[in-house]
N, C-alpha and C positions, 0 to 999 in steps of 0.2 A: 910330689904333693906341692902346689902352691902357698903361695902368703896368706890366700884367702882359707886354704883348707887350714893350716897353722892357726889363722887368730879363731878360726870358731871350732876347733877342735875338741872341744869340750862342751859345749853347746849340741841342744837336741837342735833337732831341723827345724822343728816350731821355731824356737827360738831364735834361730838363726835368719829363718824368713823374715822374724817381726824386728830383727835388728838393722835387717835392712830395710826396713818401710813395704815389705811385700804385705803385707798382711795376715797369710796365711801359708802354710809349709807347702812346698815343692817337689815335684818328683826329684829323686838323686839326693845322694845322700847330703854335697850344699852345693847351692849357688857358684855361678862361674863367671868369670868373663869369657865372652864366646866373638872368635877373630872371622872374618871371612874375605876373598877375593874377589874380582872379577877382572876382566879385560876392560872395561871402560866400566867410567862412575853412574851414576845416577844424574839424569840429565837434566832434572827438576826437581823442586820440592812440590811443583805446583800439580794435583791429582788431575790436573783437565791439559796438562801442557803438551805431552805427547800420547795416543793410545800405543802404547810401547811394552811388550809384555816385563820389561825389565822396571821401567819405570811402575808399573803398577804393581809389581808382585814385590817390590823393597816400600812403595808406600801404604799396600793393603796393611805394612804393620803399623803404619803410624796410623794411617783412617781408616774407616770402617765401610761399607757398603750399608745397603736398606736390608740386601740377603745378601749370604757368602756363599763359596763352596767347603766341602765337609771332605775329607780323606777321599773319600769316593767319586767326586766331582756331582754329587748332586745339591741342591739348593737346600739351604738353612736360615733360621732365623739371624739374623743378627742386630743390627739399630731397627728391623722391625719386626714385629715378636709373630703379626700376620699379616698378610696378604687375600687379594685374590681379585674376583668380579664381581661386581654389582650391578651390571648391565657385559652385554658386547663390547662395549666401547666403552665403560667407566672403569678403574680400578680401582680399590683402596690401598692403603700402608699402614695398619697400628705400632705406635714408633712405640719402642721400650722405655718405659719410665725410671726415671732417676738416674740417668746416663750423663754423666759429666765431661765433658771437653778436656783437656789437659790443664788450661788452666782455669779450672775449676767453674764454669761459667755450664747452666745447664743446657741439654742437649733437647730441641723443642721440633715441631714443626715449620718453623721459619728457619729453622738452619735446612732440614730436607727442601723445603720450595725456593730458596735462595739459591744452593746446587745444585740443583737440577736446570734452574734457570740460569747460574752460570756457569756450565755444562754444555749446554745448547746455544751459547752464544759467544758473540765476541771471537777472540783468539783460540776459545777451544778446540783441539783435536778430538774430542766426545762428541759432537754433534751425530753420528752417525748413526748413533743410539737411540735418538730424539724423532727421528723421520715422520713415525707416527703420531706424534702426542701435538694435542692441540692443545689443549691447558693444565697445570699444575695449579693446585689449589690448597689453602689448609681450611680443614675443617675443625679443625679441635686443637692446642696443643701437643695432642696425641695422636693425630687420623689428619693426613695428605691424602689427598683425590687427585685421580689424574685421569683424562676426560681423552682418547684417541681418537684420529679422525677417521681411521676405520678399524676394523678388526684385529688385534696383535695379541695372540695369546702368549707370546714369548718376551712381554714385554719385563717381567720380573727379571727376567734371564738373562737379557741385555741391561739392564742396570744391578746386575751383580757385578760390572766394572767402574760403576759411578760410585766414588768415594765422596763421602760427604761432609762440609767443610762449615766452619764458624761464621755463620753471617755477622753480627757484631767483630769478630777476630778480621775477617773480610775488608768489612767497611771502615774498620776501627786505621787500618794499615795501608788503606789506598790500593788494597787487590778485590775490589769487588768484580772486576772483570778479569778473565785469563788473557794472559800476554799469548800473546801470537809467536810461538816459536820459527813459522817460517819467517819471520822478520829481524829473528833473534830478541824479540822484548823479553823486556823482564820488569819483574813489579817483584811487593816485600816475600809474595808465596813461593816465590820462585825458588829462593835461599832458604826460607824459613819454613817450618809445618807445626800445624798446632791440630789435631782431630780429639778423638774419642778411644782410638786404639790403644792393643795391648802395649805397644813401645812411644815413648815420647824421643825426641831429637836434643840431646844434650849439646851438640857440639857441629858442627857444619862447616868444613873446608871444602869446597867445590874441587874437584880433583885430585884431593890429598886423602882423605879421610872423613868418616862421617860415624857420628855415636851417637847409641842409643841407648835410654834405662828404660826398665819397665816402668809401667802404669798403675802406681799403686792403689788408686781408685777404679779402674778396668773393671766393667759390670761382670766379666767373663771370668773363669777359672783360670788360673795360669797352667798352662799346661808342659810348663818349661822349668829351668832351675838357672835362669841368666842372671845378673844381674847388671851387664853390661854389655854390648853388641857392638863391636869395632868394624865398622867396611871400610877396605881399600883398593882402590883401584890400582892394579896392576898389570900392563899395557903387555909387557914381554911373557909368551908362553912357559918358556924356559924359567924363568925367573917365580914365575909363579909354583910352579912343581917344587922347586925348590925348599921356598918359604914353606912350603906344604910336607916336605919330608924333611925340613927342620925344624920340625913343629913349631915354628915362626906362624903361621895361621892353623889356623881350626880344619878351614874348609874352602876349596875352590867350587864356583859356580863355575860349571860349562870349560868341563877339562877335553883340550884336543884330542883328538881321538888318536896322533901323533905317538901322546904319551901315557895312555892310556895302560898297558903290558907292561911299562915302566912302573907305575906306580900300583900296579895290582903285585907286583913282587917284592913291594913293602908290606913288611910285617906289620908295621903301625898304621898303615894305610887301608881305609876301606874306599873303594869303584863304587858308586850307584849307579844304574844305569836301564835305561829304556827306552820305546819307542815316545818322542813327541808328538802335541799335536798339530804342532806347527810343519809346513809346507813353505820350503824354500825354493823361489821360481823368481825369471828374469822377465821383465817387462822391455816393452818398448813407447817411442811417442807416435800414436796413432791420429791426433788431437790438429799438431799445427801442419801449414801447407807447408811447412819448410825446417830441415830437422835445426835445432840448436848448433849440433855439435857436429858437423859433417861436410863432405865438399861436392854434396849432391845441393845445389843451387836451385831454388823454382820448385822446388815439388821434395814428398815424403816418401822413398821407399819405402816405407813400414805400413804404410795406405795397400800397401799390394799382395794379397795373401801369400802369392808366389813366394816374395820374401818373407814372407813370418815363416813358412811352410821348408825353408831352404836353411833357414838360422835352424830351427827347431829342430829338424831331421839331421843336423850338423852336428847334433852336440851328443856326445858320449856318456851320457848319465850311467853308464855302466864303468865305464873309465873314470870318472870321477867318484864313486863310488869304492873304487878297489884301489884306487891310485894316491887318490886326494883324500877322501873319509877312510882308510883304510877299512873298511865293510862295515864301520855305521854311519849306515845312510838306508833307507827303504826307498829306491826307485819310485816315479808316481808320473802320472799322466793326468792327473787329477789335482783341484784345486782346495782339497780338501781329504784328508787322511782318512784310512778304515777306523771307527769308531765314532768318529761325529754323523749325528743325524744327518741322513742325506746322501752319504755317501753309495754310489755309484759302483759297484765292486764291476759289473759288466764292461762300464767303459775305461777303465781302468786300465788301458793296453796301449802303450807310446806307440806310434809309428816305425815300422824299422828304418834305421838311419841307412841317409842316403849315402851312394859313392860320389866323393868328391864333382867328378865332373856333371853327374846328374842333377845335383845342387850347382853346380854353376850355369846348369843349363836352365834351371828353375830362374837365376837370376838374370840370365839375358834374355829368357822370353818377358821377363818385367820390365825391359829395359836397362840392366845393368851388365854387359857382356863384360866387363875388368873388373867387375864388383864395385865397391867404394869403401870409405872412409867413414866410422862414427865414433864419437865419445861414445865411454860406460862407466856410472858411478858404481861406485861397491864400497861399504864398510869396511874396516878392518879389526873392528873390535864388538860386532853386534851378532854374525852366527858363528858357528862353528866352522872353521877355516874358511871364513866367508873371501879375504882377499887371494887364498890360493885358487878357491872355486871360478873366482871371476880369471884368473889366470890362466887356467885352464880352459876354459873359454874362450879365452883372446886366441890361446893356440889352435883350437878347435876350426875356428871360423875364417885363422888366417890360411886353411886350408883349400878353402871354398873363394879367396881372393876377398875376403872382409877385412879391413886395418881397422882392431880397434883400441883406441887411445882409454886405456882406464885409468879410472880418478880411482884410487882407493885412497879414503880417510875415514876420520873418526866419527860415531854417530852423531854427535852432535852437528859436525859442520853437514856431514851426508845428508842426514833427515830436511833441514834446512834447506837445501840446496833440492830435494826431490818432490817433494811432496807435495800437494795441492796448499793453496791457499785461503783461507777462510772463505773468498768469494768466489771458490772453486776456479781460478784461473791455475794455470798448470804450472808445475814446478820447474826448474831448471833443467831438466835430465832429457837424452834423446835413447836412453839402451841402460837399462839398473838390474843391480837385485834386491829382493827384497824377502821378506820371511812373512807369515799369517799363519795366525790362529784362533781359529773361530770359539778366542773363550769365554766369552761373554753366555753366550748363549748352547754352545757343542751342537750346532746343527749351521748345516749349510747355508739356509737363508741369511743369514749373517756375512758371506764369503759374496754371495750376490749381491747383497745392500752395499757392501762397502769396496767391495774390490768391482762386481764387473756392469754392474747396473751405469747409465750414463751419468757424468757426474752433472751437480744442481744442487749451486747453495739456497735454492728453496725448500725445495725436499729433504734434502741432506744426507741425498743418497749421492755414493759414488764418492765417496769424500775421500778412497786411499786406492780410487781408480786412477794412479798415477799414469796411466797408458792413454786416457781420452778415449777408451774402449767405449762404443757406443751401438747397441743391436737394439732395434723395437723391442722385438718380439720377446729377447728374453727381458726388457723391462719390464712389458707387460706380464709373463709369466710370472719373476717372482715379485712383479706386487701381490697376484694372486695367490702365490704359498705364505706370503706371510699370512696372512688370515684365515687359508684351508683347515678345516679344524679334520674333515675327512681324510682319514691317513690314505688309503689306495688312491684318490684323486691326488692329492700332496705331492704322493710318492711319482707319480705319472707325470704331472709338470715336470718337478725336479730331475729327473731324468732328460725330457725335452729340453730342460735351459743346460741341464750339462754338455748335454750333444751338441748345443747351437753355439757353444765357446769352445767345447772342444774342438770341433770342425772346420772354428773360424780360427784357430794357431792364433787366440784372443792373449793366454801366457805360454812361457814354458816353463811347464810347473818343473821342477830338478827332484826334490824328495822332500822326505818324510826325515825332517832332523831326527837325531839318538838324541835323548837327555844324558849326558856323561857328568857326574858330580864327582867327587873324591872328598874326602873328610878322614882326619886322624879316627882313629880305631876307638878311642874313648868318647865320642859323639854319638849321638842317634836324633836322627834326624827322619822327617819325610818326604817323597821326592813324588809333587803329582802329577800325572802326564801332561800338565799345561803348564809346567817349566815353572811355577809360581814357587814360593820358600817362603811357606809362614812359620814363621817364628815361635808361633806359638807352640810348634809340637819341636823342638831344638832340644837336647839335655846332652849335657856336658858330665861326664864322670869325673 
């Protein structure tokens, strides 16, 4: 029993809630402090800084979306109470009334058309979202209009990752635009967060720790019994299990799969665990005449399918799978997991890997008979055993006469150093990995707008096309599924564009990440297939 269970021990739960400013009683019998971990911090405060499923699943608790996802991953109300169409091309939002910001300043329709609008511009990593929208408008203090320049019936879908943010808090603090993370900017949002959510941000050490109390004005029911939220970043694997089976933390996000049997043989320990829907796959630079990072001078081998066709058939996604994931992992040939719209189950079938010299022969008929030399970025604290994966790889390829020189670091300098640039010029990278997951929307056109469509900071498509991947044809295709309201014609593109990237060895998708969580045994918690942890459904015994 705690300090905390001691001083209100004698107190009903009502009372106990309204002693701490909740307002009303809480599931569990009281209130907690609730600890949690991860491998690397939160990399902003700012909800437009990275689209990063880490970053927005620890800020969906501070701000809120226009709709959210519900247990089941389907759409709900949330800051807007409804939605929908009012022509093809118009949509409405009716925002919930009497919704207060944190600090206490009311929640209106100029805070929605402020965010959205700086969302779409500037340094944001959200633009991807915006593609089709030609104007946001307020019509009422209570009713945003938003006016597309063609068809998007998925547009609700895609802004259930846009959080929304204080225009006056905004302007007041000299962030009315988003810093540009690949430049490393930073502005007051970056450190600080002020929304509508159920947690507000007590306390902010970049790297060390980060606290949060509830919302005691929160228009939403608490569905939780916290009254305080400790995150810490914790870099070492081992270190983290640890803390975890000395009840030093509550809960690990994203436990290796390493130690996984380890901590299922704690009595006080509970495993959660599932398939994601995130898709871990390596990219290359298809983009410049000439790689970054390599000692091929004058020209790109990655321009040469031969070469994509000879890395990709190289790689042992079954050995990394049994060796590296210890068997969670779900193999994929695909850029997009079973259960998101869209999904392909037919083409769903990797090529069998080639023998050694048959892939070197792939690479001297492209001109590279001794193979060559390239850098590879990789994270080492963003998926799951993401720096062994890329290890494995380098082994993989040094087989086939490929040297390659891997960067592994931490998200923040990785992201940075990879990613496209506001004005879609290309990142630093010639050979990465990287993760996606189509959660905005759970359907494929999402995985085409953003990952394989050509990039173009006009359109604002192709904006985590880190590869410089460029086909017509399937540009053209899925402009037309975004708008296909006929599902068999829909379904019949979608197919066509997955063929025309699979065929083209455009990635190599690797798999289908496990969600592996862990949490002391007195916890109950929810774990949704898109890797997200809202807070609000947490209870501490």
């Amino acid at each position: 029993m705690n300090s905390m269970t001691i001083r209100f021990g004698r107190m009903t739960m009502a009372a106990a809630a309204m002693a701490l400013g909740l307002g009303t009683a809480v599931p569990g019998a009281f209130a907690k402090t609730f600890r949690w971990a991860n491998a690397g911090d939160v990399s902003s405060m700012d909800p437009y800084y990275r689209n990063e499923t880490f970053l927005l699943a620890f800020l969906e608790n501070v701000y809120e979306p226009l709709v959210r996802r519900d247990k089941t991953l389907a759409l709900e109300a949330a800051l807007a109470v409804k939605w929908g169409q009012t022509s093809p091309t118009t949509w409405f939002f009716d925002l919930r009334p009497g919704v207060k910001f944190h600090d206490g300043s009311p929640f209106t329709a100029d805070d929605v058309v402020f965010s959205l609008n700086r969302a779409s511009t500037g340094g944001s990593n959200m633009k991807a979202y915006f593609a089709s929208v030609k104007e946001v408008r307020k019509v009422s203090d209570l009713r945003v209009e938003v006016d597309t320049k063609y068809v998007d019936p998925l547009l609700a879908s895609k802004w259930a990752a846009i959080l929304i943010m204080s225009k006056a808090w905004a302007e007041k603090n000299n962030a009315a635009v988003a810093s540009d993370a690949t430049k490393n900017e930073e502005n007051f949002a970056t450190r600080n967060a002020m929304g509508t959510g159920g947690f507000i941000v007590k306390e902010r050490k970049a790297g060390e720790k980060t606290i949060l109390v509830p919302n005691p004005a929160w228009w939403d029911k608490p569905g939780h019994n916290l009254t305080e939220v400790v995150f810490t970043p914790i870099a070492n694997p081992a270190t983290r299990v640890a803390a975890l089976k000395a009840g030093d933390i509550d809960m690990m996000y994203e436990v290796p799969p390493q130690d996984t049997d380890n901590l299922k043989r704690d009595a006080n320990v509970a495993v959660i665990e599932g398939p994601e829907t995130r898709i871990v796959y390596l990219g290359w630079d298809m983009e410049r005449d000439e790689l970054l990072e390599s000692n091929i001078k004058g020209k790109n081998p990655f321009k040469d399918k031969r070469v994509r066709e000879a890395f990709y058939r190289s790689i042992d996604v079954e050995a990394i799978k049994r060796s590296v994931m210890r068997g969670q992992a779900f193999p994929t040939a695909l850029m997009v997991a079973p259960g998101i719209n869209g999904y392909v189950k037919e083409l769903d079938k990797r090529p069998t890997l080639l023998k050694s010299e048959d892939a070197k022969k792939l690479l001297a008929d492209a001109g590279y008979p001794a193979g060559f030399e390239v850098g590879m970025d990789c994270p080492n604290d963003r998926y799951v055993n993401d720096e062994k994966i890329c290890q494995a790889v380098v082994g993989m390829l040094a087989r086939i006469g490929i040297k390659v020189n891997l960067l592994a670091q931490t998200r923040s300098k990785y992201f940075t150093k990879i990613l496209r640039k506001p004005d879609s010029k290309p990142g630093e990278t010639s050979f990465y990995m990287l993760g996606w997951s189509p959660a905005a929307t759970y359907d494929v056109h999402n995985v085409f707008e953003a990952l394989i469509q050509t990039p173009n900071a006009t359109t604002k498509k192709g904006q985590f096309n880190v590869n410089g991947y460029s086909n017509a044809g399937l540009d053209a295709l899925a402009d037309k599924i975004e708008g296909e309201a006929d599902t068999a014609k829909r379904n019949a593109m979608i197919f066509e564009a997955t063929k025309l990237y699979v065929d083209d060895y455009a990635y190599i998708p690797l798999h289908q990440q496990a969600v592996i969580w862990a949490s002391r045994k007195n916890v109950d918690l929810h774990q949704p297939a898109d890797n997200r942890f809202p807070l609000r459904f947490v209870t501490v015994k």
